[in-house]
N, C-alpha and C positions, 0 to 999 in steps of 0.2 A: 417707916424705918428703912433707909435704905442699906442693903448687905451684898452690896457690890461697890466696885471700884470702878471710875470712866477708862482706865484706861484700853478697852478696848473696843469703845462707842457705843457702850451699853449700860443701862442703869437698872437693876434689880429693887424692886420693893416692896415694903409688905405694909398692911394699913390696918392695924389694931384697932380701930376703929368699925370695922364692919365683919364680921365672925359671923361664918357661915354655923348651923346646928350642928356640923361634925365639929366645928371648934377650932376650922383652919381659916387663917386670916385673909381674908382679900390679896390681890397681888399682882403688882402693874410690871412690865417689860417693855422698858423706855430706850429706843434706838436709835441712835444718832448719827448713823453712818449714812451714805448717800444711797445707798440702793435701795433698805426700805426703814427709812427718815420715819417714825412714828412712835405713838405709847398704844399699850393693848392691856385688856383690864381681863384677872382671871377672877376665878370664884376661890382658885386658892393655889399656892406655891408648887403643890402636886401637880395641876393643873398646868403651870404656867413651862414647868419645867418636862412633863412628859412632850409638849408641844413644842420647844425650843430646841430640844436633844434630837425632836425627829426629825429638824430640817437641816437637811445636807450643807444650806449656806452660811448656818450659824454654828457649824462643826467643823467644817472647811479650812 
C-alpha cells in the first residue's frame, strides 16, 4: 500500500502482507533521487521512519 506521493523522489510503503508479532506491517522506503537511487526494507513503519527523520539529507 503505498501512502506517499512521488512528488518528492520518494515512495513510502507498507506490505500487509507480512506482520511482524507486534502487528506492525513491513515497510519499504523507495528513492529515486540521484544521490541515494535505492528501496530499503524495514521490519515496520516505526522503524523505517525513526531512520529517515534522523538523516540530515532527507530533512534538508
Amino acid at each position: 500500500m503505498e501512502i506517499s506521493s512521488e512528488d518528492m523522489g520518494v515512495i513510502f510503503l507498507l506490505n500487509p502482507q507480512i506482520i511482524a508479532i507486534d502487528g506492525e506491517w513491513e515497510a519499504w522506503f523507495c528513492n529515486f533521487s540521484t544521490a541515494s537511487f535505492g528501496a530499503q526494507r524495514y521490519r515496520s513503519f516505526d522503524e523505517m521512519m525513526e531512520e529517515i527523520l534522523s538523516d540530515p539529507e532527507f530533512i534538508g
